[in-house]
C-alpha positions as CSV (number, residue, x, y, z in Angstrom):
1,X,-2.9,-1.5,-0.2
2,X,-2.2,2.3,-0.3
3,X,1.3,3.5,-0.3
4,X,1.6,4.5,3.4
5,X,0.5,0.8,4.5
6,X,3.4,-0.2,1.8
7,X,6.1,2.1,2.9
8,X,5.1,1.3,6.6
9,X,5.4,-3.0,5.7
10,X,9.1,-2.0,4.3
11,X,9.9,-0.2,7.4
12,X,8.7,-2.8,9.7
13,X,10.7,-5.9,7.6
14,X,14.1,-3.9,8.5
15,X,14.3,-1.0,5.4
16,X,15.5,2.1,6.7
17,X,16.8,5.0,4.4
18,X,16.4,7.9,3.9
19,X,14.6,8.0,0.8
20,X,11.8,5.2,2.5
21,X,11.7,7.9,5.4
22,X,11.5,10.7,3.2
23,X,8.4,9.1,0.8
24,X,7.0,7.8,4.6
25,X,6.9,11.7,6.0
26,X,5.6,13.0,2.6
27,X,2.5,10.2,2.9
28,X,1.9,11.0,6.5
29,X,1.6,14.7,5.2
30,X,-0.6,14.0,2.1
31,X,-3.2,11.9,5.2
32,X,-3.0,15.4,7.5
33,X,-1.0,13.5,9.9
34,X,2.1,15.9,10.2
35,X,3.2,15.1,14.0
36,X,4.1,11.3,12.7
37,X,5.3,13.1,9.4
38,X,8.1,14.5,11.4
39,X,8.9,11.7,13.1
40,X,10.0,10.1,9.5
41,X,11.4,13.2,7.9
42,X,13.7,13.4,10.9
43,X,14.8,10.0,10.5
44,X,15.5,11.4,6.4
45,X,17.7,14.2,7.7
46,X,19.6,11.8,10.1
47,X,20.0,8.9,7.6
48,X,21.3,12.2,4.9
49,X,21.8,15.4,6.0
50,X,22.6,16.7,2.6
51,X,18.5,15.7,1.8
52,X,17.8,18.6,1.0
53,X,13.8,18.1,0.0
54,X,13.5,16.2,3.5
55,X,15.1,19.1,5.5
56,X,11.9,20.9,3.3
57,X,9.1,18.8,4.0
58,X,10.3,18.6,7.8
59,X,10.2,22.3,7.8
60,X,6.3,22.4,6.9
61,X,5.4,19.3,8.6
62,X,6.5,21.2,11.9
63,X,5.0,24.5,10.9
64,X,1.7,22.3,10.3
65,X,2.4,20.9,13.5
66,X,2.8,25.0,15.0
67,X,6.3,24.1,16.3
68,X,7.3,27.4,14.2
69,X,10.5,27.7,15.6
70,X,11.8,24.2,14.8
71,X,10.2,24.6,11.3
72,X,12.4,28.1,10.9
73,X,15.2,26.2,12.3
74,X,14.8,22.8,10.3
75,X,14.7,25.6,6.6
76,X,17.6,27.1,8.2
77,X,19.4,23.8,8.2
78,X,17.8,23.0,5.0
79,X,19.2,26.1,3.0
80,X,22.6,25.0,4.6
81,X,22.7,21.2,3.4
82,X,20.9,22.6,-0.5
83,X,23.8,25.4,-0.7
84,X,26.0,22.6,0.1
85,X,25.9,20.7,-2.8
86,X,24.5,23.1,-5.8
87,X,20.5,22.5,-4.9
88,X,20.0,26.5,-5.5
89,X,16.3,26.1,-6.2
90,X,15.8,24.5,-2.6
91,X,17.4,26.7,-1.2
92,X,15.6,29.8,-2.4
93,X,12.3,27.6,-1.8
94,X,13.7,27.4,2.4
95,X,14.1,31.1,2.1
96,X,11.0,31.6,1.2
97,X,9.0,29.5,3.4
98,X,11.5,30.9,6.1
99,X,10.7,34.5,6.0
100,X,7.1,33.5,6.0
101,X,7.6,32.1,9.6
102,X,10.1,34.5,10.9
103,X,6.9,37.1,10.0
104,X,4.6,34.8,11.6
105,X,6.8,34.9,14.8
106,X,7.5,38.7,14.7
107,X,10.8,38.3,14.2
C-alpha cells in the first residue's frame, strides 16, 4: 500500500488534522495531481493557520493548478502566519516564490 492509499484509509476512518492534510496535499503533489492537492492543503490551513509549510505547498499546488492569483494570495497569507511565530526561513521562501508570480502576472 503506498502512502497516499494510507493517508487516504486514515482520513476515511474519522482522522482529520492538519498534519494528515498537510502529508495528504504533499502526496497528491508528488502523483501530479495538484487540484486534489489543494483540496487537502486547504483543509491544513483551516485545521492551523499558523502551518506555515501548508500555507507553502498550497501556494504551488495552486500555481500548478494556474490559479496564480490564489497561489500569490495563499504565500501572502503564508508569509503572515511564518512571521507570526519566528518561521523566518518560510517566510523568505513565500517571498520568493511570490515575486516569481507577481512577475508572471505583470504585476
Amino acid at each position: 500500500m503506498d502512502a497516499l492509499e494510507n493517508f487516504e484509509k486514515m482520513l476515511a476512518k474519522g482522522r482529520d488534522d492538519a498534519l494528515l492534510r498537510y502529508a495528504l496535499g504533499n502526496e497528491y503533489l508528488k502523483a501530479a495531481r495538484p487540484a486534489e492537492a489543494v483540496v487537502h492543503l486547504r483543509a491544513a490551513v483551516h485545521h492551523d493557520p499558523r502551518y506555515s509549510a501548508a500555507w507553502k505547498l498550497l501556494g504551488r499546488a495552486l500555481a500548478e493548478t494556474g490559479a496564480l492569483a490564489e497561489a500569490l494570495a495563499a504565500y501572502r497569507d503564508g508569509i503572515a502566519a511564518a512571521e507570526a511565530k519566528g518561521d523566518i526561513q518560510a517566510a523568505r521562501e513565500m517571498r520568493v516564490f511570490a515575486r516569481r508570480i507577481e512577475k508572471q502576472m505583470g504585476a
